[in-house]
C-alpha positions as MATLAB code, in Angstrom:
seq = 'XXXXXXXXXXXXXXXXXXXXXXXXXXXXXXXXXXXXXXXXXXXXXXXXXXXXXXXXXXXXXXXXXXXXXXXXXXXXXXXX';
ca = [
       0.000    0.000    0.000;
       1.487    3.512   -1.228;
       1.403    6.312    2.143;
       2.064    9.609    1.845;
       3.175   11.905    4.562;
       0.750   14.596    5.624;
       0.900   16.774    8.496;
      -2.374   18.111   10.286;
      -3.669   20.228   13.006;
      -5.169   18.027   15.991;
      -6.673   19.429   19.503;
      -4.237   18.946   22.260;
      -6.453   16.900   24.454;
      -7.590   14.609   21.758;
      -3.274   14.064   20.945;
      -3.229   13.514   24.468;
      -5.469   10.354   24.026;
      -3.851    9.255   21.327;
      -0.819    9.340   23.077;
      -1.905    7.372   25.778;
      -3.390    4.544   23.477;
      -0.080    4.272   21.969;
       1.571    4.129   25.332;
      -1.066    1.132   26.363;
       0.348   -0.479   22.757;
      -3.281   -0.354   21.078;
      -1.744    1.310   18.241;
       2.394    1.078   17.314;
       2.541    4.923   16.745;
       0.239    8.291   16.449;
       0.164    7.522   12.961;
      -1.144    4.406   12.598;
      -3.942    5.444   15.717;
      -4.714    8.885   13.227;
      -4.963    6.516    9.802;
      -7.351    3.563   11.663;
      -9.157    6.539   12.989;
      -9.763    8.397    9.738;
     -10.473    4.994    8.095;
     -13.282    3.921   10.470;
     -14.889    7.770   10.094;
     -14.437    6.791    6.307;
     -16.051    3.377    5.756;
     -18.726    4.828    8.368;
     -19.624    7.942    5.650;
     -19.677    4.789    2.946;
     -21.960    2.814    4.873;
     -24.582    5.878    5.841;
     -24.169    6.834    2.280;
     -25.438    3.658    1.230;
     -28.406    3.746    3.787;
     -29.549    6.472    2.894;
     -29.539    6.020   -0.852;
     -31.367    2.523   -0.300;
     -34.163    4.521    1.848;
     -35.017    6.421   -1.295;
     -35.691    2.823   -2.968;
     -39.207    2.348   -3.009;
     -39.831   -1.096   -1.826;
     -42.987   -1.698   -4.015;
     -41.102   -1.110   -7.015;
     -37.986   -3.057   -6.064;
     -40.286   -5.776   -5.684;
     -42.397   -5.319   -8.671;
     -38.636   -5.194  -10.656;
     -37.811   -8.239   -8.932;
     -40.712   -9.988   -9.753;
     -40.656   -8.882  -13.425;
     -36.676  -10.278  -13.678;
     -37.815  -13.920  -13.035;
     -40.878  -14.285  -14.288;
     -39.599  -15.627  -17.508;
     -37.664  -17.803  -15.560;
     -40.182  -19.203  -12.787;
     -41.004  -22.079  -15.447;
     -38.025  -23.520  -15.223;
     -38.006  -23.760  -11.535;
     -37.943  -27.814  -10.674;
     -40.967  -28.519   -7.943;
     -39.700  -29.594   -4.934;
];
């Protein structure tokens, strides 16, 4: 994986709890604490993203589609 070296502005107190995780060896430095932090916030924005976008579905018409798709193919179906 390709890093690149960044330098940012972070509230004193919050570095102070960084600090101390890395001291109780949950993370190996500040940087790796700072990247599994920003990934987490990341992969959470994904995730809500794709929430929300799947409330807009409407669920009668995601069936109706659904329905339509194997319709053709319902024949085929061996009865069990």
């Amino acid at each position: 994986m390709a890093v690149a070296k960044i330098a940012i502005t972070i509230d004193e107190g919050l570095l102070s709890e960084v600090d101390r995780l890395v001291r109780r060896h949950v993370f190996p430095n500040r940087s790796r604490a700072i990247q599994e932090a920003v990934g987490e916030k990341v992969r959470r924005l994904a995730a809500n993203r794709l929430a929300r976008e799947c409330a807009k579905l409407d669920p009668k018409d995601e069936q109706a589609l659904a329905e339509e798709g194997i319709s053709g193919e319902v024949a085929s179906w061996p009865e069990y």
